[in-house]
Structures are given as structure tokens and as C-alpha cells.
Legacy VTK file of the C-alpha trace (Angstrom):
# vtk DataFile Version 3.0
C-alpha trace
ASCII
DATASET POLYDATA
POINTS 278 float
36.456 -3.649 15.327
38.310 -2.951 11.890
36.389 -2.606 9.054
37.112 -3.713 5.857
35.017 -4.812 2.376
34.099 -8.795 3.128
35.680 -10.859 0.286
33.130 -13.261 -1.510
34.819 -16.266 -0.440
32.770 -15.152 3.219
29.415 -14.583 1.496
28.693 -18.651 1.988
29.242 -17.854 5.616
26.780 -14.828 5.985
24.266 -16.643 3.927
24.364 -19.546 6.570
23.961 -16.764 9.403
20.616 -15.115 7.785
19.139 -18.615 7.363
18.954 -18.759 11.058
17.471 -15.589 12.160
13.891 -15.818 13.188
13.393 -13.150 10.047
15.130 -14.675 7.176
12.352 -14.993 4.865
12.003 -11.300 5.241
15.944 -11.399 4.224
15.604 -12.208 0.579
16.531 -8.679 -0.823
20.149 -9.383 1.031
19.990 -13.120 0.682
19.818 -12.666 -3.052
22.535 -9.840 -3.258
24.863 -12.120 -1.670
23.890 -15.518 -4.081
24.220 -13.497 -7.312
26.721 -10.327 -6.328
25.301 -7.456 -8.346
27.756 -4.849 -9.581
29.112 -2.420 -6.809
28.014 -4.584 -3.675
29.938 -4.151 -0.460
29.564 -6.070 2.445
30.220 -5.142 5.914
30.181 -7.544 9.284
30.572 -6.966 12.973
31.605 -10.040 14.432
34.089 -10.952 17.382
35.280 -14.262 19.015
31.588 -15.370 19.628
30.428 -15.057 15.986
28.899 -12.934 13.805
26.178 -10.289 14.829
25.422 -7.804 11.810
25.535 -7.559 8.096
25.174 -4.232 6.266
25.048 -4.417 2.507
25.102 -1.609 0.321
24.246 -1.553 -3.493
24.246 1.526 -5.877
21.072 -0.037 -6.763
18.671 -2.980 -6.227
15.918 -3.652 -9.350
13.334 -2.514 -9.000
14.665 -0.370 -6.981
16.619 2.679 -8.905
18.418 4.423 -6.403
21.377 3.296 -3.883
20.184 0.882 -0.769
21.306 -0.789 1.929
20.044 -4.151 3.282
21.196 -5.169 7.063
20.754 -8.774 9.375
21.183 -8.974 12.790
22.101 -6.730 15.411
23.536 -3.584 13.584
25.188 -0.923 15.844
26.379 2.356 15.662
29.853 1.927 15.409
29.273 -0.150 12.319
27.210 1.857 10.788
29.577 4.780 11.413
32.562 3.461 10.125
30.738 2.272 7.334
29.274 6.013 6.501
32.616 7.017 6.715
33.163 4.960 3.690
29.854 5.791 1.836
27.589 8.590 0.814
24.127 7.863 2.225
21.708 5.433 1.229
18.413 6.755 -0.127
16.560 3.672 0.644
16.779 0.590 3.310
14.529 -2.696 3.119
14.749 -5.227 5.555
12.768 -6.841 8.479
10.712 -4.387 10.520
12.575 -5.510 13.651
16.106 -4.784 11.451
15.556 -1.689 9.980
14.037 0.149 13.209
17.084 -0.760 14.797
19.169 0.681 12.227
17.700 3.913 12.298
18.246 4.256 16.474
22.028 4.594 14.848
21.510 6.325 11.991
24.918 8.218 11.292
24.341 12.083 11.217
26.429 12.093 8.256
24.003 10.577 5.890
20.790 11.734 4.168
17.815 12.212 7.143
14.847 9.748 7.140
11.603 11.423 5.332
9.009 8.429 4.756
8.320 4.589 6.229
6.376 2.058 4.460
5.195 -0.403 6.689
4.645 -3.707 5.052
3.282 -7.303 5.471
5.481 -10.571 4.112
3.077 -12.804 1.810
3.618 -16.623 0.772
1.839 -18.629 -1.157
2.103 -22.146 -0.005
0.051 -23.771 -2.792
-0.983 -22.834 -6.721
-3.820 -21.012 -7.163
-5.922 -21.570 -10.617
-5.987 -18.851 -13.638
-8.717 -18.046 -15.056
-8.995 -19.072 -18.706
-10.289 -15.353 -19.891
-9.370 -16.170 -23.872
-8.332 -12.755 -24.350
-5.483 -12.410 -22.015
-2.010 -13.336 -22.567
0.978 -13.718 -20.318
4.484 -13.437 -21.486
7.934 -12.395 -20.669
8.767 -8.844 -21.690
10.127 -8.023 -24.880
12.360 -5.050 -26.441
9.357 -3.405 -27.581
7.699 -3.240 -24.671
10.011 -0.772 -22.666
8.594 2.989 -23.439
5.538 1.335 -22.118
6.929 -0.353 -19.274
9.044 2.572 -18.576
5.601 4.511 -18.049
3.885 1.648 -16.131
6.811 1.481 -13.547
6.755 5.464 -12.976
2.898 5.636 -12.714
2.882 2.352 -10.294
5.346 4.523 -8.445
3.124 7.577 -8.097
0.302 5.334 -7.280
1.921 3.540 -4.149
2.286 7.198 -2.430
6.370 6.397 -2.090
8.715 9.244 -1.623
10.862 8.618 -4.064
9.545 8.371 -7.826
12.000 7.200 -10.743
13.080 9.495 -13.321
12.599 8.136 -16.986
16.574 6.883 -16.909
16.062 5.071 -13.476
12.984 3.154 -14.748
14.815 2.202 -18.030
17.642 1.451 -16.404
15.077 -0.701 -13.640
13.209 -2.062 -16.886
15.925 -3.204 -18.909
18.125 -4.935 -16.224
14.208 -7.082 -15.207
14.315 -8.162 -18.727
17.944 -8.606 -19.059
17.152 -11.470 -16.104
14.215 -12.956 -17.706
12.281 -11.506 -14.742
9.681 -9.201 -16.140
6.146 -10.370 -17.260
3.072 -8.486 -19.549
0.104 -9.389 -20.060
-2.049 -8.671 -23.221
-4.935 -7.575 -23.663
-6.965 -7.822 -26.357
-3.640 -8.771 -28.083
-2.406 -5.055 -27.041
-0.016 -4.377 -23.247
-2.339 -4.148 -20.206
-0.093 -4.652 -17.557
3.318 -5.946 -15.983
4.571 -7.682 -13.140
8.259 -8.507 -12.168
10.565 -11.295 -10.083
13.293 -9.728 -8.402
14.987 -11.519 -5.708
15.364 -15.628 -5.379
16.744 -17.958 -3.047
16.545 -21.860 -3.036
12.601 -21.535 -1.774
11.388 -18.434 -2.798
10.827 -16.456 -5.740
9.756 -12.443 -4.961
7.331 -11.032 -6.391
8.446 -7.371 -6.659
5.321 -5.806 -7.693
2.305 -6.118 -10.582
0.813 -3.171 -12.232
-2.436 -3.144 -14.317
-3.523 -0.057 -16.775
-6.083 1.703 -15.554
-8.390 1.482 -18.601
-7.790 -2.733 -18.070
-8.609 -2.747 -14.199
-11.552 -4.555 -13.265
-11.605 -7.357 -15.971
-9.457 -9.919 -13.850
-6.261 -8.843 -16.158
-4.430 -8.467 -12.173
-5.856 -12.023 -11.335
-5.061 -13.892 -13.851
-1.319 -12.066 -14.178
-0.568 -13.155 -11.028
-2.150 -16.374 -11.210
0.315 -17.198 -14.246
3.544 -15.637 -12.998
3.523 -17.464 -9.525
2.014 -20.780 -11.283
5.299 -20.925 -12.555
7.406 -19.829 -9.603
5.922 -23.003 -8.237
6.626 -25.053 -11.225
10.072 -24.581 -10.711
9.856 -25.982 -6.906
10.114 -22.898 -5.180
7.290 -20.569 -3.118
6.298 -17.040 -4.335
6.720 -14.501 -1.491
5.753 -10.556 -1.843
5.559 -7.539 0.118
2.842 -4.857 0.113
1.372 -2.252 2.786
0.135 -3.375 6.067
-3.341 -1.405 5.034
-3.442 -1.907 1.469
-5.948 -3.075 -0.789
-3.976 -5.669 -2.599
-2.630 -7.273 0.806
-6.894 -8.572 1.004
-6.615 -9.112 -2.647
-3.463 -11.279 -2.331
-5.457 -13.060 0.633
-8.109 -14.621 -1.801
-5.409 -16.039 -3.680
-3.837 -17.990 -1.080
-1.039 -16.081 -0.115
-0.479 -15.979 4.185
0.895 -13.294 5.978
4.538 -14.817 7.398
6.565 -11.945 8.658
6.702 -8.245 8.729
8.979 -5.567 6.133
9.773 -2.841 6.244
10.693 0.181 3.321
12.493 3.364 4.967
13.487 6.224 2.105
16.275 9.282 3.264
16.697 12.440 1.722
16.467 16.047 1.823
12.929 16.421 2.149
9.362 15.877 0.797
LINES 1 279
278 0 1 2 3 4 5 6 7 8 9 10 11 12 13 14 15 16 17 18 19 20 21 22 23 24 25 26 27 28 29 30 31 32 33 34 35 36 37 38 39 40 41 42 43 44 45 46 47 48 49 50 51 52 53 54 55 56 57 58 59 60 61 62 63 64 65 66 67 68 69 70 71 72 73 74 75 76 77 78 79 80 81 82 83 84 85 86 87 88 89 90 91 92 93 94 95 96 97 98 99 100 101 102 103 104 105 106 107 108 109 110 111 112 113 114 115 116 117 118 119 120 121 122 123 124 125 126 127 128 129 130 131 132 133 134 135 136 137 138 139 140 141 142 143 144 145 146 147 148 149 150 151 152 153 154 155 156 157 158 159 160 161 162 163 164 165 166 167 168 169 170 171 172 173 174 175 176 177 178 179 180 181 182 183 184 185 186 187 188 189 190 191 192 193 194 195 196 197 198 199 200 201 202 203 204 205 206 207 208 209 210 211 212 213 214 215 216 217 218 219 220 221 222 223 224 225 226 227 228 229 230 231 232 233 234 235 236 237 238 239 240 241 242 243 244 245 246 247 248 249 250 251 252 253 254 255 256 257 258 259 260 261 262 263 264 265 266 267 268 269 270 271 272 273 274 275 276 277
């Protein structure tokens, strides 16, 4: 098996080849990488006379995510993720289907950064639209330029919140914050005519839109601001024909929350973080 960085012109072909695993709406990180071809992607296959049977994708980063990640389909083994080490410093962070990414640490290559945390994590669609509320005082809109020390805060505290392993330094979250708005893709809510909270789109197909997470300010929680912020951002993921499809924790409170709002449980994810230690 030679190894080699696959040319775009193939990216049409490994597209076609996630769209039939049993697992492909849990693909959408990788499935979007591929459609839109983010700055310092590389793509790696095994494949062989039969046809192709593993994808690894790495990216120095993935909004919202601010640190370097890799994404993998299929059946990856440990000679491709070997050679591909070989290539590339390790990963601090792999997303994928559960089934996927427990595989790929069975070959985890020595050479890269140890696993030190799992986030296990239910897939959530939302078949239908679910109504706002019509609370007068709250307001949603895309981001603007003035938003961002804010929003720089709000993604850093949502981080320490969640319990993850790895919490974004203020350049990482501006760098996470700016690229969201850059895309369109990040949404406040006002309060009061002041910022109470923010939630982002990061990864699209033809069907979905993500849902990447939603963050409220403490001294706003428990007025609906959460609600009706989600009610408005996937009201118009469905306005533009497509589905709205999130992740959160297996165990956590907004996976019920999500529930009321019409949003089924369709697959399972999976968030692994390496590094040197707690």
C-alpha cells in the first residue's frame, strides 16, 4: 500500500463511499471537510482492487474546534495509520462515529500524542420545525465585529463548562470566533437589547446543517433565551431545505432538553482528545 496525499479530483469519490456506510450521518465533520477543503487538509485512503476501505483526514484545525484533528470512515488499520504518522505530528483531537474512532485507537501509532479523555456522545436530528417563542425581548442575529471579546469569553467558558480536556487559549477562540463569522455561521441572541448568548453552524452537507454547540450567560439562563435561540437558528436550517443535526453527551442535560424540541437520537459520536496528560 503506497501512501500518498489524495488529489481533490478523488474527493467526489470518497464522498460517494461515506454516503454508504451505515454511519454517514455521523460523518458530517469529514463529509464537510471534503465539500469545502479547508486550508491544510490531507487526505489519506487504503484501498486495493476491491475498493476503497478507509479514509483518514487530517486538518490543522476544524471550527469550532481550535486545535489539529483527524476525522476517519471505514475500516482504518494500522498500517495506514502508521504511514500516515510518519508523515504527521499527532492529532490532539479525533471525531467520528463511535464504531470509527474505537477502531482507530486499537492502532493508535506509538509515535503520536497518548489518549487522555473520551466524550461519548449521542447524534440528534430534528425531522420537523419546532415553534419559537415570541418572548418580545429576545433577539436573534448573526454575529457581528463587535461581538468577538464577548464571544471569545462565551466559547472559553462553554469550554470549561462541558468538562473537555482541552480548553482554548484566548488566540484559539478568536481564531475559532472569527473564522464562524467569517462563514456567516455564528448566531447571538439579545437580551434586553444587550448579548446573552451564542450558538454556531459548523459543518453542512446537502441534508444537514450541524449544530456545533449553543451557549447561554449564566445571569440569562432560565428565561427561555436557550429555547428560543435554538428554536430560531434551526427554523432556518430548515428553511433552507435541509435537517439540523447536533451532538451532545450520552448523559447530558441538554440531550433531554434537545428531546422536547423534537430532535431524535439517530446514531452514536464519538470525541477522543490526545496529549501529554491531564
Amino acid at each position: 500500500m503506497s501512501i500518498q496525499t489524495l488529489p481533490q479530483d478523488r474527493y467526489p469519490q470518497v464522498l460517494e463511499f461515506i454516503r454508504h456506510t451505515e454511519d454517514a450521518d455521523a460523518q458530517l465533520f469529514l463529509s464537510s471537510a471534503l465539500r469545502n477543503c479547508p486550508q491544510g487538509l490531507q487526505v489519506y485512503l487504503r484501498e486495493d482492487d476491491r475498493g476503497l476501505h478507509a479514509v483518514i483526514a487530517l486538518l490543522p484545525c476544524l471550527p469550532p474546534f481550535a486545535v489539529p484533528v483527524i476525522l476517519a470512515a471505514g475500516d482504518p488499520d494500522e498500517a495506514l495509520l502508521l504511514q500516515v504518522s510518519q508523515r504527521h505530528a499527532s492529532p490532539e483531537m479525533a471525531l467520528g462515529p463511535k464504531t470509527v474512532l474505537e477502531r482507530l485507537t486499537q492502532c493508535w501509532p506509538q509515535a503520536w500524542l497518548p489518549q487522555i479523555g473520551r466524550r461519548d456522545e449521542v447524534l440528534l436530528k430534528q425531522f420537523e420545525a419546532f415553534p419559537a417563542s415570541t418572548v418580545a425581548e429576545l433577539t436573534t442575529r448573526l454575529a457581528q465585529p463587535t461581538d468577538e471579546a464577548t464571544l471569545i469569553d462565551y466559547r472559553i467558558q462553554m469550554e470549561k463548562d462541558s468538562g473537555v480536556k482541552l480548553i482554548s487559549s484566548q488566540e484559539q477562540a478568536r481564531h475559532t470566533v472569527r473564522q464562524l463569522m467569517q462563514r456567516q455561521a455564528l448566531y447571538v441572541i439579545d437580551v434586553d437589547g444587550r448579548l446573552g448568548g451564542c450558538a454556531a453552524l459548523t459543518s453542512s452537507d446537502e441534508e444537514h446543517e450541524q449544530l456545533g454547540f449553543i451557549f447561554v450567560d449564566a445571569k440569562h439562563r432560565l428565561r427561555g433565551v436557550s429555547d428560543r435561540l435554538l428554536s430560531d437558528v434551526c427554523t432556518g436550517i430548515h428553511q433552507r431545505q435541509r435537517k439540523p443535526l447536533t451532538f451532545t453527551c450520552v448523559s447530558g442535560p441538554l440531550r433531554n432538553r434537545l428531546g422536547e424540541i423534537g430532535f431524535r437520537p439517530v446514531g452514536e459520536h464519538l470525541k477522543l482528545y490526545f496529549g501529554q496528560g491531564c
